[in-house]
C-alpha positions in Angstrom: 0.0 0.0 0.0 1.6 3.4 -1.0 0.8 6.2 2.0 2.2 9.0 0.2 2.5 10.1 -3.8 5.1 13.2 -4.7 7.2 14.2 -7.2 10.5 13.8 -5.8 11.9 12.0 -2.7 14.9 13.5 -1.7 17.0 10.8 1.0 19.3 12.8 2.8 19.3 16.5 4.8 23.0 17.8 4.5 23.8 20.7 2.2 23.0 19.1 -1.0 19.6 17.5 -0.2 18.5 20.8 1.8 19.1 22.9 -1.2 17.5 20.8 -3.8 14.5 20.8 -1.0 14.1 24.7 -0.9 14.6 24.8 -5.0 12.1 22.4 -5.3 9.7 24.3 -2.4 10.3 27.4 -4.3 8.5 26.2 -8.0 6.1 24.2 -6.4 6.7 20.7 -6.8 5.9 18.4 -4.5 8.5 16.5 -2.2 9.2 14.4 0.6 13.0 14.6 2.5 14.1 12.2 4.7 17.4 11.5 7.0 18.1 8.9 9.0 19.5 10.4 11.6 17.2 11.9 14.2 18.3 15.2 15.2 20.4 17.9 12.7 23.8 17.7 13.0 26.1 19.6 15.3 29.4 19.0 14.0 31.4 22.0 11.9 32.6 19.8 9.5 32.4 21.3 5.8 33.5 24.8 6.7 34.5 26.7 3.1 31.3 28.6 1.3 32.8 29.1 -2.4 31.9 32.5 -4.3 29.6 30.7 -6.8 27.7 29.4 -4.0 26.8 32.9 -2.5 25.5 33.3 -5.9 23.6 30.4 -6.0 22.2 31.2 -2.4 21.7 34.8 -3.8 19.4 33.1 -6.0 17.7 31.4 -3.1 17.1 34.2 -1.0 19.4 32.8 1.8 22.9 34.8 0.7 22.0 37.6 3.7 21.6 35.4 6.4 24.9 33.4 5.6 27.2 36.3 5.3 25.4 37.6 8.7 26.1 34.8 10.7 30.0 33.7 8.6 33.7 35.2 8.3 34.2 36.7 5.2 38.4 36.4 4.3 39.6 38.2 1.5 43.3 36.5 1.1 45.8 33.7 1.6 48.8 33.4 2.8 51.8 30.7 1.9 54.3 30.3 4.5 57.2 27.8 3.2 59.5 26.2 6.6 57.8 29.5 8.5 58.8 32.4 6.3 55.8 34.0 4.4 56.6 33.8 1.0 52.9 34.6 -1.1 49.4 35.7 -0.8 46.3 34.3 -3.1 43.8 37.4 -3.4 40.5 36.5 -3.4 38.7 40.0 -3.3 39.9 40.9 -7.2 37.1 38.2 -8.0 34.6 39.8 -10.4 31.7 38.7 -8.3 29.7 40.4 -5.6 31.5 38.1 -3.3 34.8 38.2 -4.1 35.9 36.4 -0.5 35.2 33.1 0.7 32.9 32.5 3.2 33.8 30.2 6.1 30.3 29.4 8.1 30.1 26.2 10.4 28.3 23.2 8.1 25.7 22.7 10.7 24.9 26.4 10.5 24.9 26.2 6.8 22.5 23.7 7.3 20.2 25.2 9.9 19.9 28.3 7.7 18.7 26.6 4.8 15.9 24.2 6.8 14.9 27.5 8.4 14.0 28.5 5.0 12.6 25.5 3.7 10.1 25.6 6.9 8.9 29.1 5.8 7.9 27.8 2.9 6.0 25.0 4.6 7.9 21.6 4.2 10.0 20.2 6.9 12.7 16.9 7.1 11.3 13.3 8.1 13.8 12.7 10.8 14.8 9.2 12.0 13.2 7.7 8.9 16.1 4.9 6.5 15.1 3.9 3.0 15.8 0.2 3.0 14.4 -0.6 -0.6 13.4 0.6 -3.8 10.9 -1.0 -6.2 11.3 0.2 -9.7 9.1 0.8 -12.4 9.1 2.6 -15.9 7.0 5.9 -14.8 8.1 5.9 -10.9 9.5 4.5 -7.9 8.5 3.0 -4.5 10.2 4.0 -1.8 10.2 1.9 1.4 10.8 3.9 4.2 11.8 2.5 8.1 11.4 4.2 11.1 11.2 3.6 15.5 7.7 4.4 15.1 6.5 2.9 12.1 7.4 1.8 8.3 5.7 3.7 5.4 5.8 3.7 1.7 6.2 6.5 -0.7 5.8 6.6 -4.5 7.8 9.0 -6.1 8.0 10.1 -9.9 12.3 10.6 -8.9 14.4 9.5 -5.9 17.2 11.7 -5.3 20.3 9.9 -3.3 21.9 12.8 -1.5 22.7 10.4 1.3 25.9 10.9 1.1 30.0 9.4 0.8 28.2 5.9 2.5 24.8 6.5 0.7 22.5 3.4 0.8 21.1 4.2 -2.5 24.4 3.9 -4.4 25.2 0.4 -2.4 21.1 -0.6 -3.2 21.8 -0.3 -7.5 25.8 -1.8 -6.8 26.9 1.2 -8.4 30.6 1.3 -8.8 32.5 4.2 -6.8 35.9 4.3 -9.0 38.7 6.5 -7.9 41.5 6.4 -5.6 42.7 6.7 -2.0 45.1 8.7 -1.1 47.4 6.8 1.7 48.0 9.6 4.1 45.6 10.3 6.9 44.7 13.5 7.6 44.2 15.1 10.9 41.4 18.2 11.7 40.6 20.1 14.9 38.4 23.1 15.9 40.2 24.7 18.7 40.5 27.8 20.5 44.2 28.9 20.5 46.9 31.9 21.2 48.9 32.2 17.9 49.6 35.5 17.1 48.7 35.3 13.4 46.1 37.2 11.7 42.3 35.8 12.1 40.8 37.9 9.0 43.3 35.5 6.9 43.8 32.0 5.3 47.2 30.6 6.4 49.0 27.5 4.8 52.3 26.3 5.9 54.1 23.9 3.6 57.2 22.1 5.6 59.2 19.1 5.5 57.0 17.3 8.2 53.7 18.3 5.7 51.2 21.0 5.3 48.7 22.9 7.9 46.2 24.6 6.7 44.3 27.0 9.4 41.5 29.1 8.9 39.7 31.1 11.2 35.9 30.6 12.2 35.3 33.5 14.8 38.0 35.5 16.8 38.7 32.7 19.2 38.8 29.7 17.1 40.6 28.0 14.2 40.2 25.3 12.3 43.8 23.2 11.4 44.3 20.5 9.2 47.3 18.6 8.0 48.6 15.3 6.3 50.0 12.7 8.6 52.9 10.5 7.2 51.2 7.2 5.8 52.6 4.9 8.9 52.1 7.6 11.7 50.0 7.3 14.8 48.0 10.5 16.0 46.3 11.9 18.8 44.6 14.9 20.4 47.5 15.8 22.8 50.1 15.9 19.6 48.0 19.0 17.6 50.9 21.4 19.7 53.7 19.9 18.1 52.3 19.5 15.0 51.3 23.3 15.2 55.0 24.3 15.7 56.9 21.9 13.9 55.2 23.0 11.0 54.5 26.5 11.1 57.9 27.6 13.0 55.5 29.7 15.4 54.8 29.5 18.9 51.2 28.2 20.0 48.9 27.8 23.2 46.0 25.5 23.2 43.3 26.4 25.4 40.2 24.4 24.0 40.1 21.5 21.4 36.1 21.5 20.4 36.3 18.9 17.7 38.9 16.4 17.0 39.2 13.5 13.7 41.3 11.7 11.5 40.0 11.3 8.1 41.6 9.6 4.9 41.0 11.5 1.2 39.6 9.7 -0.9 38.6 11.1 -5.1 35.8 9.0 -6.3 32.9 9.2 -8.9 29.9 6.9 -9.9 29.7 5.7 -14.0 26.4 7.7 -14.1 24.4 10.4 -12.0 21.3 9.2 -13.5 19.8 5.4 -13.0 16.3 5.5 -14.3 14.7 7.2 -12.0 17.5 7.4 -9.1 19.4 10.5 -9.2 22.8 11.0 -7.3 24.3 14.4 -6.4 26.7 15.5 -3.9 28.7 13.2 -2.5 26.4 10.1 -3.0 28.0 10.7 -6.7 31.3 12.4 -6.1 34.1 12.4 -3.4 37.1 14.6 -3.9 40.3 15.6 -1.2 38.6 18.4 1.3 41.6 20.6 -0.5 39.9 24.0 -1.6 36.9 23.2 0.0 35.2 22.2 -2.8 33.1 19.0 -1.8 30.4 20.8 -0.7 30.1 23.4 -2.5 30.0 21.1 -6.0 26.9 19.2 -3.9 24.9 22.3 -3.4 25.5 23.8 -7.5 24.4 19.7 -8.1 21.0 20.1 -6.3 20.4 23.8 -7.7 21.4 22.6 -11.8 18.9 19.8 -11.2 16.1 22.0 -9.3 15.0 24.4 -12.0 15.3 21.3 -14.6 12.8 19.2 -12.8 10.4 22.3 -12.6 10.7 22.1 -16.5 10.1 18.3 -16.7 6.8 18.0 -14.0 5.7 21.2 -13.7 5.4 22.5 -17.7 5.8 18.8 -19.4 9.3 19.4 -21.0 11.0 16.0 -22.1 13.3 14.2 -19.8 16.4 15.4 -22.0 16.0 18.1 -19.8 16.9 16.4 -16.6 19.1 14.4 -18.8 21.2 17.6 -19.1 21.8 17.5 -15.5 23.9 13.8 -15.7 25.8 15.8 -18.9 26.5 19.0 -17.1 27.5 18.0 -13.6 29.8 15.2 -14.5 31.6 17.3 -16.6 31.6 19.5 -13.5 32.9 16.5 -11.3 35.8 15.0 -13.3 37.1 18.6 -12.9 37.2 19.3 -9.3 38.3 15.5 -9.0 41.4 16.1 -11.4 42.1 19.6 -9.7 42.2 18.6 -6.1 44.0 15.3 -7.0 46.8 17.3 -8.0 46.4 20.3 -5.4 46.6 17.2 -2.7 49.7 15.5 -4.4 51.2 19.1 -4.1 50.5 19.2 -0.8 51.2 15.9 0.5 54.9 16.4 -1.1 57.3 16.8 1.5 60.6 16.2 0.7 63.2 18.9 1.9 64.9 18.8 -1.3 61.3 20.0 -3.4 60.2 22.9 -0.8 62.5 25.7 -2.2 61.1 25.2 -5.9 57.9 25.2 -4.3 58.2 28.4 -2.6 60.0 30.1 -5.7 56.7 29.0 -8.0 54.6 30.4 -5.5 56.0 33.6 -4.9 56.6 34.1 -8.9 53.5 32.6 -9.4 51.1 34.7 -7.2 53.0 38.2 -8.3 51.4 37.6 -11.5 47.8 39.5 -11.4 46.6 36.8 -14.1 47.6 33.4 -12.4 46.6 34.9 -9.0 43.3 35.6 -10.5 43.0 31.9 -12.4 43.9 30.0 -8.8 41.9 32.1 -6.9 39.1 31.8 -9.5 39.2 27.5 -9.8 39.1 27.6 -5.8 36.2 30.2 -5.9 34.3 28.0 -8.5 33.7 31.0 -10.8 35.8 29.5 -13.6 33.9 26.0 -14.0 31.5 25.9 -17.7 29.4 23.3 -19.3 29.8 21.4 -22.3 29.3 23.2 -25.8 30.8 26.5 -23.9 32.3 29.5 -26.2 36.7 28.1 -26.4 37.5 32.3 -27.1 39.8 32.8 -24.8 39.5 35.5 -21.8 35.7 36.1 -23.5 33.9 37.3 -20.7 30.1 37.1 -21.0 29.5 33.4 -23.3 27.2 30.9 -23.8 27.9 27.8 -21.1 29.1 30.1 -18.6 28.7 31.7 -15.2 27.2 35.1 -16.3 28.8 37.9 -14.6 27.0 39.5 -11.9 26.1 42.5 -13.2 23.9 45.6 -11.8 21.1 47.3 -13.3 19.4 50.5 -12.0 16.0 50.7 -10.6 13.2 53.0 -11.4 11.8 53.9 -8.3 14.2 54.7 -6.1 17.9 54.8 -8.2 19.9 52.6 -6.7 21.4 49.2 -8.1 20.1 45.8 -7.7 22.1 42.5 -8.5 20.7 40.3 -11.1 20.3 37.5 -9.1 18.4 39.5 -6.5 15.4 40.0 -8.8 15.4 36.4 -10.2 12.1 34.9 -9.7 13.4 31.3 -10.9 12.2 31.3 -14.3 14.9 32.2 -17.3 15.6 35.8 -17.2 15.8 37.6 -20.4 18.1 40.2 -21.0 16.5 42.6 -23.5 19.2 45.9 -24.6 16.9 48.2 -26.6 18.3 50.9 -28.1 14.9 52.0 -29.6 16.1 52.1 -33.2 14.5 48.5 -34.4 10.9 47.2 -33.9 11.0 44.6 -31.5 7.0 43.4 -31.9 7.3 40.1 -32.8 10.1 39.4 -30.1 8.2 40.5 -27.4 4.9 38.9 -28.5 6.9 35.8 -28.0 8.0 36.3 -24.9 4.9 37.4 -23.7 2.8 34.4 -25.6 5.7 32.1 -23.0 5.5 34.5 -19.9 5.3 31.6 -17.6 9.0 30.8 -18.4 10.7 34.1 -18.8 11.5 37.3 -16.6 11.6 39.8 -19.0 13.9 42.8 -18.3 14.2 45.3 -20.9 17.1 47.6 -20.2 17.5 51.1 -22.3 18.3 54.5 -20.9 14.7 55.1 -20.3 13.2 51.4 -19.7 11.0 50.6 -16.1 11.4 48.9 -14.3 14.9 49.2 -14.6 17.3 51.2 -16.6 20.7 50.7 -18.5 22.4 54.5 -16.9 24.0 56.2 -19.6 24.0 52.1 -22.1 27.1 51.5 -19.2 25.8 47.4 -19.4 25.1 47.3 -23.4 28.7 49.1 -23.3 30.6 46.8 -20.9 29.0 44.0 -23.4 29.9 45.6 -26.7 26.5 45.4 -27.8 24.4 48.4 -28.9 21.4 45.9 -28.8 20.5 42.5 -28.6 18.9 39.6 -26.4 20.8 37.7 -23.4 19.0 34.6 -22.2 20.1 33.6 -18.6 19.2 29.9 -16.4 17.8 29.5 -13.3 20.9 28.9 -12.3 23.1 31.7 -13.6 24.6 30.4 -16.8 24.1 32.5 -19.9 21.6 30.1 -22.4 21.4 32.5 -25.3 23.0 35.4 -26.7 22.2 37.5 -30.0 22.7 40.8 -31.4 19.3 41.6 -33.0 16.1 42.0 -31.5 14.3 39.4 -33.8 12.7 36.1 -32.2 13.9 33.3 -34.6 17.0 31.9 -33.1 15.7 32.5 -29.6 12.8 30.3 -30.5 15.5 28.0 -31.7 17.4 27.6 -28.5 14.4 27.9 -26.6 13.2 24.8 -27.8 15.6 22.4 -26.4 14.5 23.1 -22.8 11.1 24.5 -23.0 7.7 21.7 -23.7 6.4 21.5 -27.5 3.0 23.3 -28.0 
């Protein structure tokens, strides 16, 4: 007997699954999320909030009460055998958030239930899938709890259960990758150390790397790689401290204490008829950058807006298909990338740390390659499949679109893109009020349920383009940009006529 029929089951309340919930909440579709576990966690763990996922929480309406509550920092710093020796900039970003945000994951996490509650839906605690029963237009879900078992049919199941999720052991998925041999040590503590706490600091040394970043004005988080044979405990974080960072250090609290091995590992295939993997039920990269997380949370929102396509307006399931394309291509990047930025790290021969300190400090002097590793650890850079190859082109099709500001009407000041995006794809109109536009608009309008039209000219409402500064920054006198629900630019033309935005359109929007 089935108790409960929705669109989507999401299994698992982290980050990822908590996202895709509020997406999902926020176009209407209806959902069930479930987590074992009985109570929200209260462990820091995931710490790093990437650029691109201010954005994307921009996008959500959650981006104000994360900054409230985190610690914005605005640079690195690269210490080799304890003398400074290069800083990463983060805040020559071109982004509204040109930092990265360190915020507690269990704060991260609270924020984003608390807005998943104001929109009325709340997690199943304490409930376990334990088996699926498959069939070509949906799925049973069976669902065990203390207090009773329960059945739900779904249209999709969504495994965002996790690095041990059930779902991906339930279809024998593969989970191919490697280990890395080291084990790596991490601790929230509050500490003396007389470096700055509005900065990153990473020490690279013949005994290994510690990375320590600071969470509030009391307390740090460290890690650092432990030789492959060596035994490690709480009482040894001291000596660890200055061995490798040549400093002097007094510990006065250790809040939260583990050893953790890094492992990079992907699934064949985020899609299995009508099981979907995100986060890291599908992916598993070295906690290097802070990039697990943060991939997890841009899985759930790529997949939201696509699922509101498929259920809510009929598009065809090439649409959700897109997401499997798009995020794996996403995936096998940030594995390759913090593969190699953990082999760097975990390299600690004597005879290797003076080359190392030279590349970085030539390196980082270099505005450009500052800006490109500052960029891949922000997430700003990443693009999907069938993106423009022009090198250094700012604004193209496949990628993040910039930021931008626009003016309002009303009162004159500027607004952020992504503040006034309602979910659907927001059309960029530049009108310079020399060519008819009838038959552009009439199409638009004719698929209003789909677009957010804003029309941007020195005299437009409401909204303006003050003195053509965007159609100038652009180098377009007029034209038509198309943007996702999730930021990428779709479309881009330099005419005001409708026939090749039909023609994109298409792809993603349902046949008449």
């Amino acid at each position: 007997m089935v108790d409960k029929k929705v669109d989507v089951l999401i299994v698992g309340a982290g980050p990822t699954g908590l996202t895709l919930g509020l997406t999902l909440a926020r176009y209407g579709i209806s959902f069930e999320i479930i987590d074992r576990k009985t109570t929200p966690s209260n462990n820091s763990r995931a710490i790093g909030i990437q650029p691109r996922t201010i954005e994307v929480f921009s996008r959500l309406d959650v981006a104000k009460e994360v900054l409230g509550r985190a610690r914005t920092i605005e640079k690195g710093n690269l210490y080799f055998s304890g003398q400074w020796t290069a800083k990463l900039e983060f805040s020559r970003l071109v982004t509204p958030y040109p930092f990265v945000t360190l915020l507690r994951q269990n704060e991260t996490e609270a924020i984003l239930e608390d807005a998943l509650n104001g929109h009325g839906h709340s997690v199943q605690r304490g409930e376990s899938l334990v088996s699926l029963t498959h069939y070509p237009s949906r799925v049973l879900a069976h669902l065990e709890s203390d207090a009773s078992n329960r059945t739900i049919e779904a249209k999709y199941v969504v495994a965002a259960d996790g690095a041990n999720s059930s779902i991906r052991r339930m279809l024998a998925l593969p989970f191919s990758g490697k280990s890395f041999k080291e084990s790596w040590v991490l601790a929230d503590m509050k500490a003396k150390w007389n470096i700055s706490r509005e900065e990153v600091h990473i020490f690279f040394s013949d005994r290994g790397v510690l990375e320590v970043f600071p969470l509030t004005d009391d307390t740090i988080r460290i890690t650092g790689n432990l030789a492959s044979d060596e035994s490690f405990n709480e009482s040894e974080l001291r000596n660890l401290i200055e061995q490798r960072s040549h400093m002097d250090v007094e510990i006065d609290e250790v809040e939260w204490f583990s050893l953790f091995r890094v492992h990079n590992r992907m699934v064949d295939s985020f899609i299995h008829n009508r099981v979907i993997l995100m986060g890291d039920a599908a992916h598993i990269n070295s906690p290097v950058g802070g990039q697990g997380m943060n991939t997890g949370i841009a899985d759930s929102f790529n997949l939201g807006w696509k699922l509101w396509l498929h259920l809510k307006a009929g598009a065809p399931f090439r649409v959700v298909a897109s997401y499997r394309d798009e995020r794996e291509h996403v995936a096998r990047n940030v594995l390759q990338t913090t593969n190699v930025a953990t082999e760097v790290l975990q390299t600690t021969l004597p005879v290797f740390l003076p080359f190392q300190a030279l590349g970085a400090d030539v390196f980082t002097r270099v505005n450009l390659v500052n800006q490109k590793i500052t960029e891949r650890i922000a997430q700003l850079h990443l693009s999907y499949p069938g993106h423009s190859r022009i090198p250094f082109l700012r604004v193209a099709k496949g990628k993040i679109f910039p930021e931008i500001e626009i003016i309002r009407t009303d009162d004159g000041l500027r607004t952020k893109i992504s503040e006034i995006a309602d979910g659907r794809f927001q059309v960029l109109i530049l009108d310079d009020d020399k060519r008819d536009a009838t038959e552009l608009y009439d199409y638009l309008n004719d698929h209003q349920s789909f677009f957010q039209i804003i029309t941007l000219s020195k005299t437009s409402r409401p909204f303006f383009d003050q003195g053509n500064e965007l159609a100038k920054s652009l180098f377009m006198k007029r034209g038509v940009l198309v943007i996702r629900p999730d930021g990428y630019l779709l479309h881009k033309q330099r005419h005001l006529r409708p026939d090749s935005l039909q023609e994109t359109m298409s792809t993603w929007l349902p046949t008449p």
